[in-house]
PyMOL Python script that loads the backbone (N, CA, C, O; Angstrom):
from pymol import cmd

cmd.read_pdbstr("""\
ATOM      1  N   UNK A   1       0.837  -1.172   0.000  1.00  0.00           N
ATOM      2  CA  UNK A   1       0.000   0.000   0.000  1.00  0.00           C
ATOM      3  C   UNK A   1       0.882   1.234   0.000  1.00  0.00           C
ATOM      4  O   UNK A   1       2.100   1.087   0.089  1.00  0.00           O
ATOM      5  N   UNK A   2       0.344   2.440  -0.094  1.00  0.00           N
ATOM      6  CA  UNK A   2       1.216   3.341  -0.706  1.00  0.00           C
ATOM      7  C   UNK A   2       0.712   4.262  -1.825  1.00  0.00           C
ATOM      8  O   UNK A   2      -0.219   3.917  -2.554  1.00  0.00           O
ATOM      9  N   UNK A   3       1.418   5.579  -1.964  1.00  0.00           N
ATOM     10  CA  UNK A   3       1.396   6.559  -3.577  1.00  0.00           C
ATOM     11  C   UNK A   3       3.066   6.134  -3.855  1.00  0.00           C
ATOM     12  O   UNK A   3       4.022   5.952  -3.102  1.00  0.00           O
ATOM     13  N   UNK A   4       2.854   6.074  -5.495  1.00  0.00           N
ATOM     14  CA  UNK A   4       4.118   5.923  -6.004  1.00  0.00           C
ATOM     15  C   UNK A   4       4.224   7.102  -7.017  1.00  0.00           C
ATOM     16  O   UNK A   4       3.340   7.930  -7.238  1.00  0.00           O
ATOM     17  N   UNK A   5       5.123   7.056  -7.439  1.00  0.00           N
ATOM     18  CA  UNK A   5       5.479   8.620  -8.417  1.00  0.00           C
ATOM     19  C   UNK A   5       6.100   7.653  -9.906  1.00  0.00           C
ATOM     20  O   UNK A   5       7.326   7.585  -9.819  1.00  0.00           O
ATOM     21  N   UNK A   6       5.613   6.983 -11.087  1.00  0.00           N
ATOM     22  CA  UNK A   6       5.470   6.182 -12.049  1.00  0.00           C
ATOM     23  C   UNK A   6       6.093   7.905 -13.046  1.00  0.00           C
ATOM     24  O   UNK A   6       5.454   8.955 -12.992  1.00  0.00           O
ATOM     25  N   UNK A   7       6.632   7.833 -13.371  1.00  0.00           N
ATOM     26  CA  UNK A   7       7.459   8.526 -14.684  1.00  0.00           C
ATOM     27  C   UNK A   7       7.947   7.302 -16.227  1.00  0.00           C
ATOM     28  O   UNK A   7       8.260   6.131 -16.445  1.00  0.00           O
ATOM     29  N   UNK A   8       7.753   8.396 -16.819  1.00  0.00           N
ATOM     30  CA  UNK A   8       7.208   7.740 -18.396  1.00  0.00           C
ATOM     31  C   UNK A   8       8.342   8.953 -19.327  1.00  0.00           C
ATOM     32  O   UNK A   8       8.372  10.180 -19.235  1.00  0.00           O
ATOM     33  N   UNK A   9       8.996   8.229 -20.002  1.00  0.00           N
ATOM     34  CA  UNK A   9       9.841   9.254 -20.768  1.00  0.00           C
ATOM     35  C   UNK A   9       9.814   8.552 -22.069  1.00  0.00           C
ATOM     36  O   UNK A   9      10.364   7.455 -22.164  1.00  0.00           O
ATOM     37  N   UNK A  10       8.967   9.325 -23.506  1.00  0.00           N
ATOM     38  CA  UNK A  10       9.551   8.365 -24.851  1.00  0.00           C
ATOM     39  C   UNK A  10      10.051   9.256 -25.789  1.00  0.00           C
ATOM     40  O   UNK A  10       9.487  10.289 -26.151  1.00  0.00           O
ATOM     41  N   UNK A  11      11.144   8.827 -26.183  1.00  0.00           N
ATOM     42  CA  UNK A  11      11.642   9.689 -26.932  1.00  0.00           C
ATOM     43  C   UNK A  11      11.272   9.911 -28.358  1.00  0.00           C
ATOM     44  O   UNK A  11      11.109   8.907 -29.051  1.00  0.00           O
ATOM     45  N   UNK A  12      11.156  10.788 -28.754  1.00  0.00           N
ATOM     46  CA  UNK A  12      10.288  11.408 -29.890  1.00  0.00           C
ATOM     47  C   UNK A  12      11.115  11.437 -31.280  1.00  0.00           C
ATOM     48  O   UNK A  12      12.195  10.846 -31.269  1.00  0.00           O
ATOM     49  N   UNK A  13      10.755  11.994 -32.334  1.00  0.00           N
ATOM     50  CA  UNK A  13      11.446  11.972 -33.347  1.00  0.00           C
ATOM     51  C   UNK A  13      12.892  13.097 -32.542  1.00  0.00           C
ATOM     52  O   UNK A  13      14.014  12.927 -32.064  1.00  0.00           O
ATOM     53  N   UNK A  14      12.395  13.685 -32.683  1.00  0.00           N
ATOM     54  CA  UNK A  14      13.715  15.174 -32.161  1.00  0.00           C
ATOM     55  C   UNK A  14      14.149  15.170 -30.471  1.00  0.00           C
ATOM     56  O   UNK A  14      15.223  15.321 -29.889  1.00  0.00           O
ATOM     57  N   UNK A  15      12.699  14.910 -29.998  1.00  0.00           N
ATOM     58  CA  UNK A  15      12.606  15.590 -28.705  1.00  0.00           C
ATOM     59  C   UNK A  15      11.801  15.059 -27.358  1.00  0.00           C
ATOM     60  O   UNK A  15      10.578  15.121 -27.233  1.00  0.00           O
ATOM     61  N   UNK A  16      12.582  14.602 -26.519  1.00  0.00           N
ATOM     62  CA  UNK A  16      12.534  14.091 -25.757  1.00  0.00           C
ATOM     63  C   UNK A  16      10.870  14.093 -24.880  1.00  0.00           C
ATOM     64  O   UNK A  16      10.684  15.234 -24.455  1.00  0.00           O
ATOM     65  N   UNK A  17      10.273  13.623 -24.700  1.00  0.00           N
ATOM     66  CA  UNK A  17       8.512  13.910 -23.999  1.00  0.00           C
ATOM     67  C   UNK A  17       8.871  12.998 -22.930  1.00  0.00           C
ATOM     68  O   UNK A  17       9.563  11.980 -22.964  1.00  0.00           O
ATOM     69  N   UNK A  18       8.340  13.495 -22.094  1.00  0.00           N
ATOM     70  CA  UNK A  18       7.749  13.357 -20.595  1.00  0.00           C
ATOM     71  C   UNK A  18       6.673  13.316 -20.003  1.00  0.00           C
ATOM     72  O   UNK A  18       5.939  14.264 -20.282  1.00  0.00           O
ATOM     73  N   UNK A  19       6.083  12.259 -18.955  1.00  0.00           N
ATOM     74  CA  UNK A  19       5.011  12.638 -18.212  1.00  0.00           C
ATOM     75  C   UNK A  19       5.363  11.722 -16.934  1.00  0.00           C
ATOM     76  O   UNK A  19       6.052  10.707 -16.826  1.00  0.00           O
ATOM     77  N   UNK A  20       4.484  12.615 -15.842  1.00  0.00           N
ATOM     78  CA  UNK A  20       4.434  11.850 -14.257  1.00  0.00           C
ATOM     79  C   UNK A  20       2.779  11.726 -14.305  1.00  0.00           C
ATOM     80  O   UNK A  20       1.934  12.520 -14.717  1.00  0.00           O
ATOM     81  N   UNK A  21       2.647  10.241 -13.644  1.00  0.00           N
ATOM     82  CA  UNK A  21       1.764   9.858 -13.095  1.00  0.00           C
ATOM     83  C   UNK A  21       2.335   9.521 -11.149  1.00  0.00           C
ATOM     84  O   UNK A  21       3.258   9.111 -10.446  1.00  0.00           O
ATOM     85  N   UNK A  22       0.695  10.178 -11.133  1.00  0.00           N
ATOM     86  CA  UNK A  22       0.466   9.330  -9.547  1.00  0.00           C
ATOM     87  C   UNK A  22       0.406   8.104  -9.068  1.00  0.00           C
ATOM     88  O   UNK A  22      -0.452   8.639  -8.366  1.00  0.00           O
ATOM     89  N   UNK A  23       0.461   6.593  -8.610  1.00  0.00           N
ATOM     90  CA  UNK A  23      -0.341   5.634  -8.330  1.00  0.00           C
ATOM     91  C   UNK A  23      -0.789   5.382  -7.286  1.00  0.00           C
ATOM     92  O   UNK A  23       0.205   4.934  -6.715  1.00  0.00           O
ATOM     93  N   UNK A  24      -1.619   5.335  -6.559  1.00  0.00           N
ATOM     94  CA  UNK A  24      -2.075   4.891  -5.414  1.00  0.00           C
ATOM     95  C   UNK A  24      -2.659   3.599  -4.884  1.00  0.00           C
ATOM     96  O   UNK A  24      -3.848   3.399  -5.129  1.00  0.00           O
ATOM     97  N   UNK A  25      -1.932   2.624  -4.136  1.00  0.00           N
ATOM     98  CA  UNK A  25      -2.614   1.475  -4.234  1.00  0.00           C
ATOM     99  C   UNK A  25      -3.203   1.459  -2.773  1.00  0.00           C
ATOM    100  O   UNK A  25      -2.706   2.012  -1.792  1.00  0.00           O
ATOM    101  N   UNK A  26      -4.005   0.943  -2.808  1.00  0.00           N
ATOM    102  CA  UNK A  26      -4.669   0.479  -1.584  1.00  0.00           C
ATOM    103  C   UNK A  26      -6.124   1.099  -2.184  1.00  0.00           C
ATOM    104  O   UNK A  26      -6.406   1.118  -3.382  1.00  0.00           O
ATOM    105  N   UNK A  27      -7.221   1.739  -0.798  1.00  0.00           N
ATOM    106  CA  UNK A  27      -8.363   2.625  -1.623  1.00  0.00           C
ATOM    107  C   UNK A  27      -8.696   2.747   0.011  1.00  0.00           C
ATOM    108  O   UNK A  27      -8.032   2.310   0.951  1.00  0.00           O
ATOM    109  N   UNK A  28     -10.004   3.520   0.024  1.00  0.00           N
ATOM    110  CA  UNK A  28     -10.659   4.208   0.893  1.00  0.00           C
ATOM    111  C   UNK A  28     -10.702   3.085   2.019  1.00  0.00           C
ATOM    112  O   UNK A  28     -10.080   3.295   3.060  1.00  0.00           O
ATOM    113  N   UNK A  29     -11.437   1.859   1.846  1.00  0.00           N
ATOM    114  CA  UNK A  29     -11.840   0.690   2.226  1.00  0.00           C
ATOM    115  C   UNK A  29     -10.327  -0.229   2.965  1.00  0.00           C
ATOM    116  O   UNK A  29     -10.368  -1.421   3.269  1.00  0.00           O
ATOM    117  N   UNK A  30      -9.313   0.506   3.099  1.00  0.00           N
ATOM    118  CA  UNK A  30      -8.180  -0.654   3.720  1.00  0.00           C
ATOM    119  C   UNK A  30      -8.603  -1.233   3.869  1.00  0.00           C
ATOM    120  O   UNK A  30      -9.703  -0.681   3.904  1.00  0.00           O
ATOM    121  N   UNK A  31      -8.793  -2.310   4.077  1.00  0.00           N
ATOM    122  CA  UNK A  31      -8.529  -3.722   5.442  1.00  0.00           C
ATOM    123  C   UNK A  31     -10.099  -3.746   6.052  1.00  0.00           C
ATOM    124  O   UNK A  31     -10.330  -4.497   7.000  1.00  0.00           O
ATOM    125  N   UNK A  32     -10.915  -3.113   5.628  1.00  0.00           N
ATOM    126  CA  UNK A  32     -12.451  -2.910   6.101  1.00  0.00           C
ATOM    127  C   UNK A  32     -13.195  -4.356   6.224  1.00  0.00           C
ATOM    128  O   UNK A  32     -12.913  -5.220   5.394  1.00  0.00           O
ATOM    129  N   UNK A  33     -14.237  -4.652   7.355  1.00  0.00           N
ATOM    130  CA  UNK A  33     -14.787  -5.685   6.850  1.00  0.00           C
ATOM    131  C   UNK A  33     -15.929  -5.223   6.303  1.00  0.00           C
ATOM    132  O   UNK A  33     -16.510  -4.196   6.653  1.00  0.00           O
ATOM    133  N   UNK A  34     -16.331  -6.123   5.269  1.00  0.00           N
ATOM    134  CA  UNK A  34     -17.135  -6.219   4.279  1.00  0.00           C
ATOM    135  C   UNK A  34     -18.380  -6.035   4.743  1.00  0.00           C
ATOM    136  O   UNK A  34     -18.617  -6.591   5.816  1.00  0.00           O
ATOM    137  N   UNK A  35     -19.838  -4.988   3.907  1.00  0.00           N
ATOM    138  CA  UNK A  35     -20.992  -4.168   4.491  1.00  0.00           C
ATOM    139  C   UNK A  35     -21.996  -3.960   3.412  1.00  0.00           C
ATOM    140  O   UNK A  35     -21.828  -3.237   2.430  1.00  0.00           O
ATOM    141  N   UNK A  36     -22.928  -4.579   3.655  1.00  0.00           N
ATOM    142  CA  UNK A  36     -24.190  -3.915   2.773  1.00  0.00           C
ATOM    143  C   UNK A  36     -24.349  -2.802   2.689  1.00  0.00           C
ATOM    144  O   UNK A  36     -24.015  -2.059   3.612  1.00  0.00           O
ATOM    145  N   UNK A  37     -25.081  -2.198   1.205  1.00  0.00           N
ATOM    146  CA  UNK A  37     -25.269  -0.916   0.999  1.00  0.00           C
ATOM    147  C   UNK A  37     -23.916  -0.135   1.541  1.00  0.00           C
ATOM    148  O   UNK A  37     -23.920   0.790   2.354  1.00  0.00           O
ATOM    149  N   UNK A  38     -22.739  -0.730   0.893  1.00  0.00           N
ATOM    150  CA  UNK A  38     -21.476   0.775   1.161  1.00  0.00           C
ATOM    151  C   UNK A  38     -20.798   0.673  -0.298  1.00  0.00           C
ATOM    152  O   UNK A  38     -20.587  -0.346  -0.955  1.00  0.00           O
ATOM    153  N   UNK A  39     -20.512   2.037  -0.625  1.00  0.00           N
ATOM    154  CA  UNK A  39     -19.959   1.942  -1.468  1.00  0.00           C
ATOM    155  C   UNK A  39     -18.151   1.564  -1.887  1.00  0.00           C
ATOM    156  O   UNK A  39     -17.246   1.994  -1.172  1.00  0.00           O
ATOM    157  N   UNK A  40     -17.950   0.925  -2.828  1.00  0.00           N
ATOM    158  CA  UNK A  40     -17.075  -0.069  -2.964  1.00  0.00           C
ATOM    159  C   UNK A  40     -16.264   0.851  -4.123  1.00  0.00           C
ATOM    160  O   UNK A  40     -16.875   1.308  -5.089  1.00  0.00           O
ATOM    161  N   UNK A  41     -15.033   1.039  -3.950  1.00  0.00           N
ATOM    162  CA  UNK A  41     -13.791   1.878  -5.689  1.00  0.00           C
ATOM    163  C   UNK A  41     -12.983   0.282  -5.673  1.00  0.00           C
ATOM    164  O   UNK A  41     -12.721  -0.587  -4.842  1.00  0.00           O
ATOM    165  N   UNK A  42     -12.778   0.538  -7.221  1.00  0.00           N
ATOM    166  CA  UNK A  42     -11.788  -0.555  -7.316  1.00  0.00           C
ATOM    167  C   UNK A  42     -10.814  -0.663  -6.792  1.00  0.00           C
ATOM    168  O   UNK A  42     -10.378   0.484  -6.685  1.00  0.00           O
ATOM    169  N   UNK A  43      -9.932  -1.544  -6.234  1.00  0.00           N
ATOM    170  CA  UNK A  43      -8.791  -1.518  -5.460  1.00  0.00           C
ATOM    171  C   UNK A  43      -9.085  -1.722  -4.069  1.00  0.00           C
ATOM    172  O   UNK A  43      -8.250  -2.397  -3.467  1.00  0.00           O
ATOM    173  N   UNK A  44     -10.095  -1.293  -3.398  1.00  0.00           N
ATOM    174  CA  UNK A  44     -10.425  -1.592  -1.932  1.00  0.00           C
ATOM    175  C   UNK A  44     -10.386  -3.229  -1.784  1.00  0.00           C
ATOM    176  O   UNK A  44     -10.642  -4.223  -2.464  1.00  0.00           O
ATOM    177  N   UNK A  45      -9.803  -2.818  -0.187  1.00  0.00           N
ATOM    178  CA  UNK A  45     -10.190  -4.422   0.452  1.00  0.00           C
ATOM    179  C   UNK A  45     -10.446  -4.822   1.159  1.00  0.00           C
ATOM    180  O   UNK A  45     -10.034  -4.068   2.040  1.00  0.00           O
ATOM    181  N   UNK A  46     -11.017  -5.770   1.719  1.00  0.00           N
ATOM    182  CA  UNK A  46     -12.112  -5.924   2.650  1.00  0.00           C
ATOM    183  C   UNK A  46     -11.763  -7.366   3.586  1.00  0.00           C
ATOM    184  O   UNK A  46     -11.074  -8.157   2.942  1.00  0.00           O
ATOM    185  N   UNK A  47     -12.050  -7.741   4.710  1.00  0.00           N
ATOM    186  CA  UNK A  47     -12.250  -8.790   5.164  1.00  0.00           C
ATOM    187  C   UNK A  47     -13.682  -9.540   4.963  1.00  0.00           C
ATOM    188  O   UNK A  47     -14.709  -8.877   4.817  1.00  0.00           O
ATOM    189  N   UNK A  48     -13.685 -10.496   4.963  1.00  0.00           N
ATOM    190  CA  UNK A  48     -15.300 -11.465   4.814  1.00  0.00           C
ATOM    191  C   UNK A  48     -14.934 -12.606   5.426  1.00  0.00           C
ATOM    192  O   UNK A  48     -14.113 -13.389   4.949  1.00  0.00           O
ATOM    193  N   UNK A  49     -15.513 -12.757   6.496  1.00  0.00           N
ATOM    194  CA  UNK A  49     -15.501 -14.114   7.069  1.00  0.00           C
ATOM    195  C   UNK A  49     -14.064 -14.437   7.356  1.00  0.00           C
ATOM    196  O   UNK A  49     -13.577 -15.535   7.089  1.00  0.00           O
ATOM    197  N   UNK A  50     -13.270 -13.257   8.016  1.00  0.00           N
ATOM    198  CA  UNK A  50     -11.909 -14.185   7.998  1.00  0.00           C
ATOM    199  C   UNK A  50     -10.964 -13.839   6.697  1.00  0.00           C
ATOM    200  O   UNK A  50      -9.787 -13.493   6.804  1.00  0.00           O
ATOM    201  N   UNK A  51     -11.506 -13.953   5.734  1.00  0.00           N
ATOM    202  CA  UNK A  51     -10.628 -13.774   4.267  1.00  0.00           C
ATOM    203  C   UNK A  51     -10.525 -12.758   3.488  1.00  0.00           C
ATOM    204  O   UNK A  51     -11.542 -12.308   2.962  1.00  0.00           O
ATOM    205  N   UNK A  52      -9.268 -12.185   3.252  1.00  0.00           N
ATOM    206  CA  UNK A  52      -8.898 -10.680   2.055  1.00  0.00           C
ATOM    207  C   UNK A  52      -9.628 -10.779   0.878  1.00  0.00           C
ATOM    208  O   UNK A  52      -9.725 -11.857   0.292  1.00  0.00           O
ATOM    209  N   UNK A  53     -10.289  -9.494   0.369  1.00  0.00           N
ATOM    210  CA  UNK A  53     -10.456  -9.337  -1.233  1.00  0.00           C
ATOM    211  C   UNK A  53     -10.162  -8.299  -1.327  1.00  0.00           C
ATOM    212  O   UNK A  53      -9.903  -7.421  -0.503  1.00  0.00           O
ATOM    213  N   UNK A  54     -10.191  -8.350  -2.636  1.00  0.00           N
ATOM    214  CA  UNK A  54     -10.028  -6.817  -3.566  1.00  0.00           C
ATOM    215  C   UNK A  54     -11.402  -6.838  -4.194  1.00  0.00           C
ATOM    216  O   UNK A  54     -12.077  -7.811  -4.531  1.00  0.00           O
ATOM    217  N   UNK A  55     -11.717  -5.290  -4.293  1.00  0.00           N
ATOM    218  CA  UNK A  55     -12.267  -5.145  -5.087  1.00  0.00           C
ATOM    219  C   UNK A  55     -11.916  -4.999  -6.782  1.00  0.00           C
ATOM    220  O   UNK A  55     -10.838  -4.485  -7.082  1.00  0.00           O
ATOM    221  N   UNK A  56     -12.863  -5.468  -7.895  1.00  0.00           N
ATOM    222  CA  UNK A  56     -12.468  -5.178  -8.706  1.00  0.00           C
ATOM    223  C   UNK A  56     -13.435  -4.223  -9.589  1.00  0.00           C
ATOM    224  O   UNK A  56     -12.932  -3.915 -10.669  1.00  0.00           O
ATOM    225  N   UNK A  57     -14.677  -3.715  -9.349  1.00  0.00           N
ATOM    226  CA  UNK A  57     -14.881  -3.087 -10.211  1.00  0.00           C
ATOM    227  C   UNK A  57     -15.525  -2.248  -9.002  1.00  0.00           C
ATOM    228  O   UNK A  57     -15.663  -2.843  -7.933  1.00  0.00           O
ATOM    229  N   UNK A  58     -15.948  -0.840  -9.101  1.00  0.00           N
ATOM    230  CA  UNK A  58     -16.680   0.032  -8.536  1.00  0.00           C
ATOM    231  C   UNK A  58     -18.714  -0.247  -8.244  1.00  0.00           C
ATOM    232  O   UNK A  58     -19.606  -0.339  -9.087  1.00  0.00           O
ATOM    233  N   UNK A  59     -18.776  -0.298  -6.867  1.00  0.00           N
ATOM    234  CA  UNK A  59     -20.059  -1.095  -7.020  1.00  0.00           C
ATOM    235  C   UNK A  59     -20.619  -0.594  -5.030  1.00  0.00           C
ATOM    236  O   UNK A  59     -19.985  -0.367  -4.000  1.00  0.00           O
ATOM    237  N   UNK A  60     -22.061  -0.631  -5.396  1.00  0.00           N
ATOM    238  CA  UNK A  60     -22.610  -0.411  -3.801  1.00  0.00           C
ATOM    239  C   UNK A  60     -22.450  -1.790  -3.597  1.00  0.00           C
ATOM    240  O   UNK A  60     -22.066  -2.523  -4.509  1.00  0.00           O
ATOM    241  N   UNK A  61     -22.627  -2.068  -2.837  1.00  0.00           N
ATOM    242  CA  UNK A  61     -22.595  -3.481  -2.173  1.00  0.00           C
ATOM    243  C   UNK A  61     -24.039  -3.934  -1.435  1.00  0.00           C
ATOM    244  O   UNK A  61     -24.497  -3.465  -0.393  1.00  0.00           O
ATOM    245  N   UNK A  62     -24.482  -4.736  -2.084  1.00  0.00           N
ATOM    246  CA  UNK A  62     -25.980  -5.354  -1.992  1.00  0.00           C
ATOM    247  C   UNK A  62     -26.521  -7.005  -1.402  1.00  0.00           C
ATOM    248  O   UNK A  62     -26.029  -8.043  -1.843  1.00  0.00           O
ATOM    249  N   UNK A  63     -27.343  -6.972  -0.600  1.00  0.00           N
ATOM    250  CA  UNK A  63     -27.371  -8.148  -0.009  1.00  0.00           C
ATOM    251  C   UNK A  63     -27.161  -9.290  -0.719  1.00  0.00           C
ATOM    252  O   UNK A  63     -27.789  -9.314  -1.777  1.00  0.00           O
ATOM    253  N   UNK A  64     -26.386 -10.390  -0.458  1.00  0.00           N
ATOM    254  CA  UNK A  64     -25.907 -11.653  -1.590  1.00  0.00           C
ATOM    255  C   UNK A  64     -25.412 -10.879  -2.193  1.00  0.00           C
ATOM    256  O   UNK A  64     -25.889 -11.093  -3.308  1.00  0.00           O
ATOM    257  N   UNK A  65     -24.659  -9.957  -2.300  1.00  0.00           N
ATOM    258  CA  UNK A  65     -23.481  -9.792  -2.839  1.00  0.00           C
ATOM    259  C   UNK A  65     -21.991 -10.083  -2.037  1.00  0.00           C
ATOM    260  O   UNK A  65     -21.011  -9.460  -2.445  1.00  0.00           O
ATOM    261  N   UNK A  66     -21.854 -10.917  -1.036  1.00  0.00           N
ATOM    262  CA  UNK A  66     -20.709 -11.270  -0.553  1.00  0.00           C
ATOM    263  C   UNK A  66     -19.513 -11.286  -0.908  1.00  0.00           C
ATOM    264  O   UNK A  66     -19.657 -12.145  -1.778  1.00  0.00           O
ATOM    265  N   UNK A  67     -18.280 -11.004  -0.957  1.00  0.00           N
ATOM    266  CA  UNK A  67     -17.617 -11.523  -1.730  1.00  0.00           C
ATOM    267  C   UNK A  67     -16.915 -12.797  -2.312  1.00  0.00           C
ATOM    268  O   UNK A  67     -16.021 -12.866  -3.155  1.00  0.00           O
ATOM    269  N   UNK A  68     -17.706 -13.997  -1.481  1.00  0.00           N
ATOM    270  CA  UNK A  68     -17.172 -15.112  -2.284  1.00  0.00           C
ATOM    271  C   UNK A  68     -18.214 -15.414  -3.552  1.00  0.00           C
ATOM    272  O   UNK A  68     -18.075 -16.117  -4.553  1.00  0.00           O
ATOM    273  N   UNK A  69     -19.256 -14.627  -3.108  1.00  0.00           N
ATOM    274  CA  UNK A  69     -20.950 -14.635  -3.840  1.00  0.00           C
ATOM    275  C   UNK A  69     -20.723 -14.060  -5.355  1.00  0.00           C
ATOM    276  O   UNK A  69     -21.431 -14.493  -6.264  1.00  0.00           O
ATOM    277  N   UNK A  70     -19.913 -13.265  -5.556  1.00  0.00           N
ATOM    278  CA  UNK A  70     -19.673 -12.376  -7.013  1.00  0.00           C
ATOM    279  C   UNK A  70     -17.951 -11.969  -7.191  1.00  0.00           C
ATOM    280  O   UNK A  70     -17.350 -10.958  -6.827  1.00  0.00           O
ATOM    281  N   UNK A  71     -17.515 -13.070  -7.825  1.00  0.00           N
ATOM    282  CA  UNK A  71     -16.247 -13.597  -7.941  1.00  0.00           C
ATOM    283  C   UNK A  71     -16.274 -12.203  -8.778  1.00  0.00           C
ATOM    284  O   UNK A  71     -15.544 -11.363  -8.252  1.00  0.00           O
ATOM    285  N   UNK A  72     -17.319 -11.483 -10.632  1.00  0.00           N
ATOM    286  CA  UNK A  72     -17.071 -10.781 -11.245  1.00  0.00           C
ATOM    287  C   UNK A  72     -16.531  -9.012 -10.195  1.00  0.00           C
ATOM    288  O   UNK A  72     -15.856  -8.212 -10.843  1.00  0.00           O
ATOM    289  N   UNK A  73     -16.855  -8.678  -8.891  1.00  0.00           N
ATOM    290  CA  UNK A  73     -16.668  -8.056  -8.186  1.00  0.00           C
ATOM    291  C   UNK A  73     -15.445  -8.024  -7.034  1.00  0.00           C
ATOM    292  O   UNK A  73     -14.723  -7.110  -6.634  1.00  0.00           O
ATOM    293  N   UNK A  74     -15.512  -8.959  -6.806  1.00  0.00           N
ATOM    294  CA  UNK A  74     -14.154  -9.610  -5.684  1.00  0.00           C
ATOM    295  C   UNK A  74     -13.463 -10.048  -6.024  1.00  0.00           C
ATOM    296  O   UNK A  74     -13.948 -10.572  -7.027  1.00  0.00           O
ATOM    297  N   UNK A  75     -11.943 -10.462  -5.950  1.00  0.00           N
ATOM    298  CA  UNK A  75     -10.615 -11.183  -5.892  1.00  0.00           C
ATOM    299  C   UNK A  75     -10.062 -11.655  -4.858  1.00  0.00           C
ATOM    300  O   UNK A  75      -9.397 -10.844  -4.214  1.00  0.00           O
ATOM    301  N   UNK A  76     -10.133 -13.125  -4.326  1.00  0.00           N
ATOM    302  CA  UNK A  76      -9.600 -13.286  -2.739  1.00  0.00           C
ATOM    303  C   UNK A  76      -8.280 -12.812  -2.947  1.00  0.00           C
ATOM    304  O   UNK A  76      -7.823 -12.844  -4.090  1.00  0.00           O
ATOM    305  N   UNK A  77      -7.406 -12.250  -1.732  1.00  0.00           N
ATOM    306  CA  UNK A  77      -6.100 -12.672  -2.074  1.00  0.00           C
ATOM    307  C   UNK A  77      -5.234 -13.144  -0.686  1.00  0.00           C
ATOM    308  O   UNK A  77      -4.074 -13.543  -0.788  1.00  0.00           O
TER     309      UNK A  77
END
""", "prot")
cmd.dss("prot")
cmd.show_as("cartoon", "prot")
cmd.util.cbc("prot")
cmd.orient("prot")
């Protein structure tokens, strides 16, 4: 977890281009255990029953939606 500072340099016909990106891993949700009706960003992670996920797509979180319940939403890890 963490911001990282990701720099990108390609060199051009003549002239050298540049850009900085931000990355931020982790999300709002650290280490949270897992909650109906809350809202979910990709990258958050959650406890359930004992076990880590990630989120993978941006989503409220709805009853039977567990995360072992909607693999397309969760990632154990």
């Amino acid at each position: 977890m963490g911001t990282y500072t990701i720099n990108l340099n390609a060199d051009g016909a003549s002239t050298n281009r540049s850009a900085t990106f931000t990355l931020t891993v982790g999300g709002g949700q650290g280490g949270t255990t897992w909650q109906t009706w809350t809202p979910y960003a990709a990258g958050d992670t959650v406890t359930y029953d004992g076990v880590g996920y990630r989120c993978l797509q941006g989503h409220t979180s709805l009853p039977g939606w567990e995360p072992p319940n909607v693999p397309a939403l969760w990632q154990r890890t």
